[in-house]
C-alpha positions as CSV (number, residue, x, y, z in Angstrom):
1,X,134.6,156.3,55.9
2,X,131.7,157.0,58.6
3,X,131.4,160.3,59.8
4,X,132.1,160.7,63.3
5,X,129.4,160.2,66.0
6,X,127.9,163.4,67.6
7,X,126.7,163.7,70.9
8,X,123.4,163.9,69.6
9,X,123.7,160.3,67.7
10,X,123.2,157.3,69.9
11,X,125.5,154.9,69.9
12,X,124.0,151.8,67.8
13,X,122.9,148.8,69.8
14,X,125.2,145.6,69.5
15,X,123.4,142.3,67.8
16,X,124.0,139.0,68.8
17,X,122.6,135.9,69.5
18,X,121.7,135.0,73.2
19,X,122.9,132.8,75.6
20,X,121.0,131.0,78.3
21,X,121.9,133.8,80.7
22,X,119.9,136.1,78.7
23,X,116.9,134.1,79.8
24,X,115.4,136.9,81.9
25,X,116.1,139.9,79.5
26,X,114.2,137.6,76.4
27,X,111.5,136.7,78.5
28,X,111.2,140.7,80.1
29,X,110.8,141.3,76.3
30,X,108.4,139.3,75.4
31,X,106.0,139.9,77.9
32,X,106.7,143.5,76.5
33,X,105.3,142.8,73.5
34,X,102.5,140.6,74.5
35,X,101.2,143.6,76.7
36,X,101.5,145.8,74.0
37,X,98.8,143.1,72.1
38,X,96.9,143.9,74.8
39,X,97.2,140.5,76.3
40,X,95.8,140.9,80.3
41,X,96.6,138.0,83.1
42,X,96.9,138.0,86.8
43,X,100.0,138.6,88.1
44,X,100.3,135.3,89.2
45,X,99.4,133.9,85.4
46,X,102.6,136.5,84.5
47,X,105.0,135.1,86.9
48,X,104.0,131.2,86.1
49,X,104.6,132.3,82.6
50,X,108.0,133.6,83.8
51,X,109.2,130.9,85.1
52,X,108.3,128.4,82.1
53,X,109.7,130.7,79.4
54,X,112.7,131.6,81.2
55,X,113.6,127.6,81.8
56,X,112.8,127.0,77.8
57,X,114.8,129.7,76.6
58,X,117.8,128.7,79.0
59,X,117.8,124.9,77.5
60,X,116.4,124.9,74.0
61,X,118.7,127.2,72.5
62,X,120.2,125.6,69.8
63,X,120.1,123.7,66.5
64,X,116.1,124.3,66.9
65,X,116.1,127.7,68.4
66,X,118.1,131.1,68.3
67,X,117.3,133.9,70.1
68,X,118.6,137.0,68.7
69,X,118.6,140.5,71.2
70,X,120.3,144.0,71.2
71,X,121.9,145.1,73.9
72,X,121.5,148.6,75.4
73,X,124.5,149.9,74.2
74,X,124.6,152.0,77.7
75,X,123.7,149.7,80.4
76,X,125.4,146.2,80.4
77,X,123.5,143.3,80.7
78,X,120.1,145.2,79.5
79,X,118.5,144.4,76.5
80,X,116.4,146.6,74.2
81,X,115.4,144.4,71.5
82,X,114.7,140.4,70.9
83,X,113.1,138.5,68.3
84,X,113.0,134.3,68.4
85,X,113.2,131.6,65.8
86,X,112.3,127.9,66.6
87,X,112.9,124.9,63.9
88,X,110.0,122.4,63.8
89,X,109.0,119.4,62.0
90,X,106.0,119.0,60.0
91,X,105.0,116.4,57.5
92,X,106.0,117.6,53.8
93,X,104.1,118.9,50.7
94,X,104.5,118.2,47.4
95,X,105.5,121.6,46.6
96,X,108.3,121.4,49.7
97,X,109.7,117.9,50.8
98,X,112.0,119.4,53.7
99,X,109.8,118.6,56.4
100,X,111.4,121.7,58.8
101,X,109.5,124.9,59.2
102,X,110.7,127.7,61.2
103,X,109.0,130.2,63.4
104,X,109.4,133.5,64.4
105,X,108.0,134.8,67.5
106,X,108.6,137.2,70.4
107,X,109.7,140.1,68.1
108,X,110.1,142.8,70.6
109,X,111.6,146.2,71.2
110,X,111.6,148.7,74.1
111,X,109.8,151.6,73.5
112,X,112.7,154.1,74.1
113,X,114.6,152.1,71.7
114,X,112.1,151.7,68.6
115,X,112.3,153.5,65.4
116,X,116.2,152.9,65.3
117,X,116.5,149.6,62.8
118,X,116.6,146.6,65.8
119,X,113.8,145.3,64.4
120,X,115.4,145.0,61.1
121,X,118.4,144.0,62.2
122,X,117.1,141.1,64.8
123,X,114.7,139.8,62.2
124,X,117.7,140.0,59.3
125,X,119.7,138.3,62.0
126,X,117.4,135.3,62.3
127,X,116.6,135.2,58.4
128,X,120.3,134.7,58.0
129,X,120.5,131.9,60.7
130,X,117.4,130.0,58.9
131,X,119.5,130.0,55.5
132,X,122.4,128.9,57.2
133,X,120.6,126.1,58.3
134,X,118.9,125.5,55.5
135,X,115.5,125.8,56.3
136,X,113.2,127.7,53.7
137,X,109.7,127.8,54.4
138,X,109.4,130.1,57.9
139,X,106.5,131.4,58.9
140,X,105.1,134.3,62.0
141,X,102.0,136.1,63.0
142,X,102.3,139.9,62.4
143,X,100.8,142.4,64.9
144,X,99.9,145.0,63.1
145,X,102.6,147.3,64.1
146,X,105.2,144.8,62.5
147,X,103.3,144.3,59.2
148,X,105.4,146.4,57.3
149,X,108.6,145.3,58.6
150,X,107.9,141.8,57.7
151,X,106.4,142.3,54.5
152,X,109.6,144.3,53.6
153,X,111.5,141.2,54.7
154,X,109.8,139.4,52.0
155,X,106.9,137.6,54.1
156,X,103.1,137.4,52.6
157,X,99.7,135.6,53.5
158,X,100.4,132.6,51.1
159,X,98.8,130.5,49.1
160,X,97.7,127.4,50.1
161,X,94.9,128.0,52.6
162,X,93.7,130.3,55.3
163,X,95.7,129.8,58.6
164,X,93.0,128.8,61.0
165,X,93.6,128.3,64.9
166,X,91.5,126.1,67.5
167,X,92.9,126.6,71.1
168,X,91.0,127.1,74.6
169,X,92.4,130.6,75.3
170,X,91.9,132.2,72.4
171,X,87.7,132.0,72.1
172,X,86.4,131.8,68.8
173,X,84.6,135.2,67.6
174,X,80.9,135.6,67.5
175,X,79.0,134.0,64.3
């Protein structure tokens, strides 16, 4: 039996997975976590972002994506913690003939609510909806605050090859 709640104890955060209306929260979340990776725009760059993420959460939830948030277990329709999966195909390897991969992105948590396990329990959350679906071979890109948490989750560089990226707003270092 648990032992009763004290005053002092908050109340734990419900998990579950979103719904198109959720949209707003997500996306409020994510842009959380990107300006925590010190990631600077205009505001108008911010709210163009908005606009597009909002509209892709609110239709491509489903058999290739799962949003998974915790609610503020005091204010309804607030939420305090998000994390994203997405199911995509890529040619197989010899070593893996599924040809899905998943991704996790958008791992965020308000700051007020850190420290408490959402993390945990929205990445568990999307682990377990990947091996319901089958699909093995997931993959993310770990700020370093959420290092450890993935790496306790079982997640590791890998073997076969340095992940490189080539993309127009992301300049390449100095030589």
């Amino acid at each position: 039996m648990a032992p009763p709640e004290t005053p002092t104890s908050p109340r734990p955060a419900p998990v579950r997975a979103a719904g198109p209306d959720d949209a707003p929260e997500v996306v409020r979340l994510a842009e959380l976590m990107y300006r925590s990776l010190g990631v600077i725009h205009d505001d108008d760059v911010w709210a163009a972002w908005r606009r597009a993420a909002q509209a892709v959460v609110r239709s491509g939830l489903g058999p290739a994506m799962r949003v998974v948030v915790a609610e503020d277990p005091d204010e309804d329709g607030r939420l305090v913690a998000c994390g994203a999966g997405t199911v995509v195909t890529r040619l197989p390897n010899p070593s893996h003939a599924d040809d899905r991969v998943g991704y996790i992105q958008w791992m965020s948590t308000d700051v007020a609510f850190r420290r408490r396990g959402l993390g945990r329990a929205v990445l568990d959350a999307l682990l377990a909806w990947y091996e319901e679906t089958g699909v093995d071979n997931i993959e993310l890109h770990a700020s370093p605050a959420g290092v450890a948490l993935y790496r306790a989750a079982g997640f590791w560089e890998g073997s076969t090859g340095l992940a490189l990226r080539r993309r127009p707003w992301d300049p390449r270092p100095p030589p």
